[in-house]
C-alpha positions as CSV (number, residue, x, y, z in Angstrom):
1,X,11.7,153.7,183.5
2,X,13.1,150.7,182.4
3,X,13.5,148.1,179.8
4,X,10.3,146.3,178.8
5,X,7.6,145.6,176.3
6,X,7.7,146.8,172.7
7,X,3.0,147.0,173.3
8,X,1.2,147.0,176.4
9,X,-2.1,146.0,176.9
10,X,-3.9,147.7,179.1
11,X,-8.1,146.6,179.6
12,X,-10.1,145.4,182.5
13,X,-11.4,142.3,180.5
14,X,-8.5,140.3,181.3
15,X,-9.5,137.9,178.6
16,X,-9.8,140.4,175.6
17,X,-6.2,141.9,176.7
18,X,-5.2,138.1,176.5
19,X,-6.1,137.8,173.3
20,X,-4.9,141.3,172.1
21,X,-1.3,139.6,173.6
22,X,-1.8,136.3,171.4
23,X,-2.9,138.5,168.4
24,X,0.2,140.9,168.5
25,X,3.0,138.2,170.1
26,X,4.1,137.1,166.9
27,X,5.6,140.4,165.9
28,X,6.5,142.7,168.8
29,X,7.0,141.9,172.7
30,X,3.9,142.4,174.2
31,X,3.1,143.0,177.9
32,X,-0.9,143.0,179.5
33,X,-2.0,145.3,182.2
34,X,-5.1,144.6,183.8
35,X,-6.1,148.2,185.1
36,X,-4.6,151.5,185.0
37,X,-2.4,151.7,188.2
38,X,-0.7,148.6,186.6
39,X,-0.1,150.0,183.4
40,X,1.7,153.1,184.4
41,X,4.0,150.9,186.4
42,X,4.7,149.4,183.5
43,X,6.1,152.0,181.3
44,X,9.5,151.5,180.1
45,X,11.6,153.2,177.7
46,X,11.6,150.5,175.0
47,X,7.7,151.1,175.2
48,X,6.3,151.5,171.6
49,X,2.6,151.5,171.5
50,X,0.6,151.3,174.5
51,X,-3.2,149.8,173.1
52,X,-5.3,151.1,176.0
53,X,-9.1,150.8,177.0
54,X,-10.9,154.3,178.1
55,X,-13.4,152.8,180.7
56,X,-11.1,150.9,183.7
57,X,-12.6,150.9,187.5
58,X,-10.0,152.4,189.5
59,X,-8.1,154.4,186.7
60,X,-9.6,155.4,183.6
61,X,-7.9,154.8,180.5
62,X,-8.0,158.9,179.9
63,X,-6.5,159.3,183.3
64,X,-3.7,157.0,182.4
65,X,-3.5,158.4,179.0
66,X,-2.8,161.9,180.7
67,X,-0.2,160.5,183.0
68,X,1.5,159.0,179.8
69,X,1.7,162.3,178.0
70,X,2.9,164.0,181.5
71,X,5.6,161.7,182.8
72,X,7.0,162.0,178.8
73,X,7.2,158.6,178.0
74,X,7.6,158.6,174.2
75,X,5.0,156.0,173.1
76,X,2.3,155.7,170.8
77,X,-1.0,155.2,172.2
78,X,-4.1,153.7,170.7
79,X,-7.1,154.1,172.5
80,X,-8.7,150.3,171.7
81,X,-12.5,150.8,173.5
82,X,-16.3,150.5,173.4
83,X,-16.6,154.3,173.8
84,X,-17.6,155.9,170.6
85,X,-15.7,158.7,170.3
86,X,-17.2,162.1,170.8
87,X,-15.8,165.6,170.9
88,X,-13.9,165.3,174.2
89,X,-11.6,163.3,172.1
90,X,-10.3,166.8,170.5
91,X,-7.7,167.7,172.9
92,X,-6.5,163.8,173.9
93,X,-3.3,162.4,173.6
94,X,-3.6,159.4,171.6
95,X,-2.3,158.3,168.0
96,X,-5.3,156.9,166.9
97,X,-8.5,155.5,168.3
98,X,-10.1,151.9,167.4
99,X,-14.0,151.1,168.3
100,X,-14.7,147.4,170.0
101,X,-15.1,144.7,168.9
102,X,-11.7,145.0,166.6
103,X,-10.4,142.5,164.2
104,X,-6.6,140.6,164.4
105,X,-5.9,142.6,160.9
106,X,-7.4,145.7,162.8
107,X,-5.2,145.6,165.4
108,X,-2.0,144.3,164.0
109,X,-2.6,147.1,161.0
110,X,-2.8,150.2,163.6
111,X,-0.1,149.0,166.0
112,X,2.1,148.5,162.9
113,X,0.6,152.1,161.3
114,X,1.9,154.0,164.8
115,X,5.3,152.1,164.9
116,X,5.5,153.6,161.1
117,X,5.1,156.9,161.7
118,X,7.1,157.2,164.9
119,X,9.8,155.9,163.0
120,X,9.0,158.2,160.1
121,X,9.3,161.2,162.7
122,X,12.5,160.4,163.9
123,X,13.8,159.7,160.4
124,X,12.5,163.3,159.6
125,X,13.8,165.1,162.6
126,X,17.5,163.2,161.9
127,X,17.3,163.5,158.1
128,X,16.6,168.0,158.6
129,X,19.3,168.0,161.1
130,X,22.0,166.4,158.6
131,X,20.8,168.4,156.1
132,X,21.1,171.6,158.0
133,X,24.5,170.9,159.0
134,X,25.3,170.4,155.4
135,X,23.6,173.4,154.1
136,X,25.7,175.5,156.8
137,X,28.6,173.8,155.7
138,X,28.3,174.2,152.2
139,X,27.9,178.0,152.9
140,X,30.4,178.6,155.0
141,X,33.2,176.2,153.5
142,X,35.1,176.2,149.6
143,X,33.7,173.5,147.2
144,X,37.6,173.1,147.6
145,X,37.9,172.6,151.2
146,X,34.3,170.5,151.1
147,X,35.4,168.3,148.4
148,X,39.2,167.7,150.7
149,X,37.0,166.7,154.0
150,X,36.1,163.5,154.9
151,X,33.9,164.1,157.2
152,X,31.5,166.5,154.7
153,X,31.9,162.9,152.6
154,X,30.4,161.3,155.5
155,X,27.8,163.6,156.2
156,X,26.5,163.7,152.9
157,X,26.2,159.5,152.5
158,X,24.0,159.8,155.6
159,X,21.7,161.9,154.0
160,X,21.1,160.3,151.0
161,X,20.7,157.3,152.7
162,X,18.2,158.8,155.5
163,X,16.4,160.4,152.5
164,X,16.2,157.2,150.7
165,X,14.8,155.7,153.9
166,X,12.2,158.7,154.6
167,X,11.2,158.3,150.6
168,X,11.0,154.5,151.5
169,X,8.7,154.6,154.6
170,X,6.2,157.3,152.5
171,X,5.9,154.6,150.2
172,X,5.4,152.1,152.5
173,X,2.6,154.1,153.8
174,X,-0.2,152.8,152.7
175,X,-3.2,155.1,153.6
176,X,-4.6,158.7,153.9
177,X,-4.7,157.9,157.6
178,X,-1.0,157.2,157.9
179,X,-0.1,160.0,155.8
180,X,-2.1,162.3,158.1
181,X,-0.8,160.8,161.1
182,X,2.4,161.2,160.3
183,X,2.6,165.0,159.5
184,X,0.2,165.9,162.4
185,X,3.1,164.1,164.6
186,X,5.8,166.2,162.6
187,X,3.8,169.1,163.3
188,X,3.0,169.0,167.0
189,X,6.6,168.2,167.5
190,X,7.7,172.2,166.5
């Protein structure tokens, strides 16, 4: 995989993915796939959010969806579609799930919601490691030789300022939705 879109588009009506594109361009690079095959040749590492349609000829967006989760690119994925969801959706990969027709504000909110929590992940994940290290360190080490070590001084600016950023993006959060999102991300990751 290489560098690429921060979006992709992916949907069959070429000029609903068009205007997804428009809708988004102002804030993230945005890329348009018109069928499933062309998406996953598209993946790239700097891939954020991937909005993708469920029924495609050829590939269906589930089929891509699957082949997203199983290559491991690490992208959010919104299934934007005219398929009500159902209970098939249970065990599905995706990181949220928008009904057609869908709104500018719709869009730009949930593609802005995913990009949110994935950072709000990573902050986590980073912000327990530091804090781990410390707690090792502080049980294992002197206040003395703590206290003497620049390093420890270091280490303990970048949490408080990864804590102030993870208590910043909770605030930032603005519904139940993205609160939920968010931990059921933290948890499938362990």
């Amino acid at each position: 995989m290489s560098d690429g879109p921060d979006v992709l588009v992916v949907d069959d009506e070429t000029q609903l993915a068009d205007l997804f594109a428009m809708w988004l361009q102002q804030d993230w690079a945005v890329a348009t796939a018109y069928d499933g095959e062309e998406a996953l040749e598209m993946l790239s590492d700097s891939l954020e959010v991937v909005l993708l349609d469920r029924r495609m000829p050829g590939r269906s967006g589930d089929d891509v969806l699957r082949e997203i989760r199983d290559v491991g690119c690490d992208c959010r994925v919104v299934m934007v579609t005219a398929v009500d969801p159902d209970f098939d959706i249970i065990e599905m990969g995706f990181d949220d799930y928008l009904v057609k027709p869908v709104s500018k504000d719709e869009l730009v909110e949930v593609v802005q919601s995913v990009s949110r929590r994935a950072d709000y992940e990573a902050d986590v994940q980073r912000y327990y490691s530091l804090v781990s290290k410390k707690a090792l360190l502080e049980a294992e080490k002197t206040e003395w030789e703590l206290e003497d070590n620049e390093e420890y001084r270091r280490l303990r600016e970048r949490v408080d300022r990864l804590r102030k950023r993870v208590d910043d993006t909770v605030s930032g959060m603005t519904s139940h939705d993205d609160f939920v999102g968010a931990f059921q991300d933290l948890r499938s990751e362990n």
